[in-house]
C-alpha positions in Angstrom: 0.0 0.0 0.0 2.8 2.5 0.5 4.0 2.2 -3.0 0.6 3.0 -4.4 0.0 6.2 -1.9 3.9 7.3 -3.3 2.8 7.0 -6.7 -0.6 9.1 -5.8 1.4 12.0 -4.8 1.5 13.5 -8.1 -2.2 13.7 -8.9 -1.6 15.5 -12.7 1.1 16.7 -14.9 2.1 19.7 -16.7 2.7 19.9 -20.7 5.3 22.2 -21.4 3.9 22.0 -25.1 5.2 23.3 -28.4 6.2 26.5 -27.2 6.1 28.1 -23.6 5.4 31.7 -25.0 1.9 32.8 -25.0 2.0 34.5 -28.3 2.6 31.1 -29.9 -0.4 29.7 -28.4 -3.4 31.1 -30.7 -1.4 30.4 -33.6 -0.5 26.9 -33.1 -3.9 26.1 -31.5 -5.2 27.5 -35.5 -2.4 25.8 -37.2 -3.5 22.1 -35.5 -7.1 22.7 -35.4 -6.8 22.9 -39.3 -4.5 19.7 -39.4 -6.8 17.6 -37.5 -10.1 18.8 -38.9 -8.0 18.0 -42.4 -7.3 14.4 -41.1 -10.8 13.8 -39.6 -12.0 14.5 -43.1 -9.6 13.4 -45.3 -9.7 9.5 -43.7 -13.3 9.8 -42.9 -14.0 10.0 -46.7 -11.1 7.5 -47.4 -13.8 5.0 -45.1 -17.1 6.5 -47.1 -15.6 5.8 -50.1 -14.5 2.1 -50.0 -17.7 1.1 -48.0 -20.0 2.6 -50.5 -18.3 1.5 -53.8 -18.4 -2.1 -54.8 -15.6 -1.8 -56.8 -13.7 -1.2 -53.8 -14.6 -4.1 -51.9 -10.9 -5.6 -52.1 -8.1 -6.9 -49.4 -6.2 -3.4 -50.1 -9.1 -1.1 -49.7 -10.4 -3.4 -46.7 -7.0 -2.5 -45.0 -6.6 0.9 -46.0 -10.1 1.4 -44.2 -9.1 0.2 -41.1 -6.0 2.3 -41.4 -7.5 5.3 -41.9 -10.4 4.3 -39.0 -6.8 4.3 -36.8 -5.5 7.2 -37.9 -8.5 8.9 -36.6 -8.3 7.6 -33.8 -5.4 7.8 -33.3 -5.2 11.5 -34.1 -8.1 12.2 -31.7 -6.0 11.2 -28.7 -3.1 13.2 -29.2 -4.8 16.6 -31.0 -7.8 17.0 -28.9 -5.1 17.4 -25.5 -3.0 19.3 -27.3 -6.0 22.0 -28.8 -7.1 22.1 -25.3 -3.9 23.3 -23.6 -3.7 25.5 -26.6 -6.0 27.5 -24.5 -6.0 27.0 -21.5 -3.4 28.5 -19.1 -2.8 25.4 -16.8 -1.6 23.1 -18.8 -2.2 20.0 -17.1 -3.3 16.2 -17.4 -4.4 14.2 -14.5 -2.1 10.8 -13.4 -4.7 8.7 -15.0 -5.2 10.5 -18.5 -1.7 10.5 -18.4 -1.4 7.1 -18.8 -4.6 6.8 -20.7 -3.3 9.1 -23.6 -0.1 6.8 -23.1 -1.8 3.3 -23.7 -3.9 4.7 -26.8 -0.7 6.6 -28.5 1.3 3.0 -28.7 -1.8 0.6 -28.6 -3.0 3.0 -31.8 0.5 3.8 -33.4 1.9 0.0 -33.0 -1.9 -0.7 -34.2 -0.7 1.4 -38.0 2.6 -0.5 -38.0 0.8 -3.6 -37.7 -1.7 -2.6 -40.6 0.8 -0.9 -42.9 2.8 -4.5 -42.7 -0.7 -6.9 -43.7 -0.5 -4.1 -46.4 2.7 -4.8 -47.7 2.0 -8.4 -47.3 -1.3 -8.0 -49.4 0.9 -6.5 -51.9 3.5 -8.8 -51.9 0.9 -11.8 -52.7 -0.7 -9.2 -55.7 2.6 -9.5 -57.2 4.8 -12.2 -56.7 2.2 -14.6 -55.9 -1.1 -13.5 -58.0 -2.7 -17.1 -58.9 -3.1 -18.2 -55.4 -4.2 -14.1 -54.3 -7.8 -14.9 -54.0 -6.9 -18.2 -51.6 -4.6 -16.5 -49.6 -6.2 -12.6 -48.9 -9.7 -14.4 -48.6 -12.3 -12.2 -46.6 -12.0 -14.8 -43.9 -8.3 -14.5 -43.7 -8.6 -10.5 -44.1 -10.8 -10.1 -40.8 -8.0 -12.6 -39.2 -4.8 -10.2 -40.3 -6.8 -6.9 -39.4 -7.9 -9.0 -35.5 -4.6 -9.6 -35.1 -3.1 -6.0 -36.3 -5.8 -3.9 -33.8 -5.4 -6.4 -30.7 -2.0 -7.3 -30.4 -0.8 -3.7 -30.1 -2.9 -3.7 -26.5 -0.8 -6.3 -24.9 2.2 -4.3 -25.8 0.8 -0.8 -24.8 -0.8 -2.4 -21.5 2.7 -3.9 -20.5 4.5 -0.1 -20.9 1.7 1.6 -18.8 1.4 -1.3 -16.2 5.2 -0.8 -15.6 5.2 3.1 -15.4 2.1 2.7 -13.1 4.5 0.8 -10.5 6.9 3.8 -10.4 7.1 6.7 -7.5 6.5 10.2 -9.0 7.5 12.5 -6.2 9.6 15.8 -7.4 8.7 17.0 -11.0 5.5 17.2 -12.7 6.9 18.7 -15.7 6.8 16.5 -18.8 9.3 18.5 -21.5 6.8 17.3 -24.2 3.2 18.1 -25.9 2.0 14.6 -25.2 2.7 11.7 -21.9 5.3 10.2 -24.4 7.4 7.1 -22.0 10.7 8.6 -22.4 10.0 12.2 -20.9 7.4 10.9 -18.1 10.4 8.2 -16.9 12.6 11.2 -16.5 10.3 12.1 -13.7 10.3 9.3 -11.5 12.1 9.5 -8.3 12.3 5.5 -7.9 14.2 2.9 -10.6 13.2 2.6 -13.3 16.1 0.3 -14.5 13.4 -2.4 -15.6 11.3 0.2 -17.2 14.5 0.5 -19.8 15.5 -2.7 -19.9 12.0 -3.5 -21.8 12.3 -0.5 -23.4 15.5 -1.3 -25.1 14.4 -5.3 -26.0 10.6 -5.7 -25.8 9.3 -2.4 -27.6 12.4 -2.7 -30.7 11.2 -6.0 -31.5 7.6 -4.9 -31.3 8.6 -1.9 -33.7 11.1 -3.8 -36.0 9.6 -6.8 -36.3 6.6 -5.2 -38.9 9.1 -2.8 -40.3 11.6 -6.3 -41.5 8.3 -7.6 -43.1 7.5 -4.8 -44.8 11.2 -4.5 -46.1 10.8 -8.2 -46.8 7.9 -7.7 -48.9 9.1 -4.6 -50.9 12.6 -6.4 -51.6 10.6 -9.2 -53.1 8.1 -7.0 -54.8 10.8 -4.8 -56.6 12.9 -8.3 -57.8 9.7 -9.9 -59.1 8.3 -6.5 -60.9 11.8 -5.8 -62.5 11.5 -9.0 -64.2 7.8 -8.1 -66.1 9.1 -7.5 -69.6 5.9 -5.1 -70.0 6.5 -1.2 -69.4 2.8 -0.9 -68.2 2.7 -3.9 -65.8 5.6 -2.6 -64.1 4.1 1.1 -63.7 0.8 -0.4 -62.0 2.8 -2.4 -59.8 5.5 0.5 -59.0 2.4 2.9 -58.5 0.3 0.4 -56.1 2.9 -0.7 -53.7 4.7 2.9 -54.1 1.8 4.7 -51.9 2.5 2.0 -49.2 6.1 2.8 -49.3 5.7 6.5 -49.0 3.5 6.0 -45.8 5.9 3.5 -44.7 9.0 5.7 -45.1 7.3 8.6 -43.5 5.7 6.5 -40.5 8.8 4.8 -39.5 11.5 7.1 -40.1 10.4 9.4 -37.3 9.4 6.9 -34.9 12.8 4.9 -35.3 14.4 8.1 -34.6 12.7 8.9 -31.4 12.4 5.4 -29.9 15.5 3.5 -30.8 17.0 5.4 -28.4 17.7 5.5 -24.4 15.2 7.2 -22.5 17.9 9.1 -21.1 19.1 11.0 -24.4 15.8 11.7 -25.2 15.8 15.8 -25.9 13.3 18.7 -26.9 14.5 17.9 -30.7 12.7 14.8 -30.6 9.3 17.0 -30.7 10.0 17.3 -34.4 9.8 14.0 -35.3 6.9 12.9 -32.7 4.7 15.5 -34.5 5.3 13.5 -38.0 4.1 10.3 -37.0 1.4 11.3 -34.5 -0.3 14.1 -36.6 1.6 14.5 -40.2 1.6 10.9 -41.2 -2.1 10.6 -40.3 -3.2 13.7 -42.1 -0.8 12.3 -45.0 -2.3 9.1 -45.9 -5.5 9.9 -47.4 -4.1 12.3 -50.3 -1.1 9.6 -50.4 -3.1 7.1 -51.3 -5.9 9.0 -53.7 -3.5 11.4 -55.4 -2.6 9.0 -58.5 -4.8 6.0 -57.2 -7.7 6.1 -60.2 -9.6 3.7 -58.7 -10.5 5.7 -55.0 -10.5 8.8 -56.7 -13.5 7.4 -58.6 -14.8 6.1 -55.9 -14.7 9.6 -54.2 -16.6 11.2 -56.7 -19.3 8.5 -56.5 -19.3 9.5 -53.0 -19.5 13.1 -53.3 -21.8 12.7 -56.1 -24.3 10.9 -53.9 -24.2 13.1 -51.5 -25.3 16.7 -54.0 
């Protein structure tokens, strides 16, 4: 009982945020309001689209739904904090939403790698295994890959915030971030957190690394079995599918390599940069990603919109 009456004595936090001057506030509070009304829309008419339009009703579009219905999500539960404190002069979060925004930001992020790799994987079937493509992505097999892409990530996210809910927070309630990111918010305890880092350095790399080898797996084989179609237009469909997957990919897990394969201890202000990318950019990204030269939602967009005057 002591240890949970040590770990109650800090009963919120303090965001520091983007920017501690107040002139800054207003304009970021505009700037991000814009970005995550953008995202809202943008994947919310990426979902309309592909439920709506028969033509659509394929493994790749079935993903990409379910990928965009994350991004939302996963949007929501870093933006909405973030507008709010945008405003407000006390720029807190309570211990428990703390840890709630905590559990959603790597059950929902992990929860996009996850998806992003059944992605490449879908792809990788499309084109270096294409006669046994309907077998293999069946419908049954699709709700399988997608079970096991949105639940898995929990187990992971509940073991981080299960370990940081053991610590002692006693001195500092200042978390150097916009968001209750791990790194910052074990800066704070006052008791060890030696096995907080230990699964931070060997659990949560595999957990990241493991979807990104896949993906690199599939893309390798992808880009050996397309250079060998002798026709110019076969390769270009190929090259143009699997190359919105790749953009997302590049953009999603360059910035969070950078700021988690790394100690907790080096973690810096700089990392902000790169935390914004994957929590707000990438999301707001993937729907004009994956229309801009894909014919086939674009249609089904206008179909949409169409319906709807």
């Amino acid at each position: 009982m002591e240890r949970i009456n040590h770990t109650s004595s800090v009963s919120e936090f303090i965001l520091l945020g983007l920017s501690s001057q107040p002139e800054d506030q207003k304009p970021f509070f505009v700037l991000f309001l814009i970005v995550y009304l953008v995202t809202i829309t943008g994947n919310l008419l990426i979902i309309l689209a592909i439920c709506f339009n028969p033509h659509l009703q394929t493994p790749m579009y079935f993903f990409l739904s379910f990928l965009s219905l994350t991004d939302i999500c996963f949007t929501t539960s870093v933006v909405s904090k973030m507008l709010m404190n945008f405003l407000s002069e006390k720029k807190t979060i309570s211990y428990a939403g703390c840890l709630t925004q905590m559990y959603f930001l790597y059950a929902l992020g992990n929860g996009d790698s996850c998806l992003l790799a059944v992605m490449a994987f879908d792809r990788y079937v499309a084109v270096c295994d294409p006669f046994h493509y309907v077998t293999t992505m069946s419908h049954h097999h699709c709700v399988l890959l997608v079970a096991f892409s949105c639940s898995f990530p929990h187990l992971h996210s509940l073991l981080h915030t299960l370990l940081l809910n053991r610590l002692t927070f006693c001195d500092s309630n200042v978390i150097h971030h916009f968001l209750c990111d791990l790194s910052p918010v074990l800066k704070l305890s006052c008791s060890s957190i030696f096995v907080n880092e230990i699964v931070q350095m060997t659990e949560a790399p595999i957990v990241l690394v493991t979807p990104f080898l896949c993906i690199a797996f599939s893309y390798i084989r992808i880009l050996t079995t397309v250079l060998k179609i002798p026709s110019t237009s076969g390769k270009c469909k190929d090259f143009s599918t699997s190359g919105f997957n790749l953009t997302v990919v590049t953009l999603f897990y360059g910035s969070i390599f950078y700021v988690y394969l790394q100690p907790p201890s080096t973690y810096t202000v700089k990392d902000h940069v790169a935390t914004t990318v994957y929590t707000v950019l990438s999301s707001m990204l993937n729907p004009f990603i994956y229309s801009l030269r894909n014919k086939d939602l674009k249609q089904g967009l206008r179909k949409l919109m169409s319906k709807r005057s």
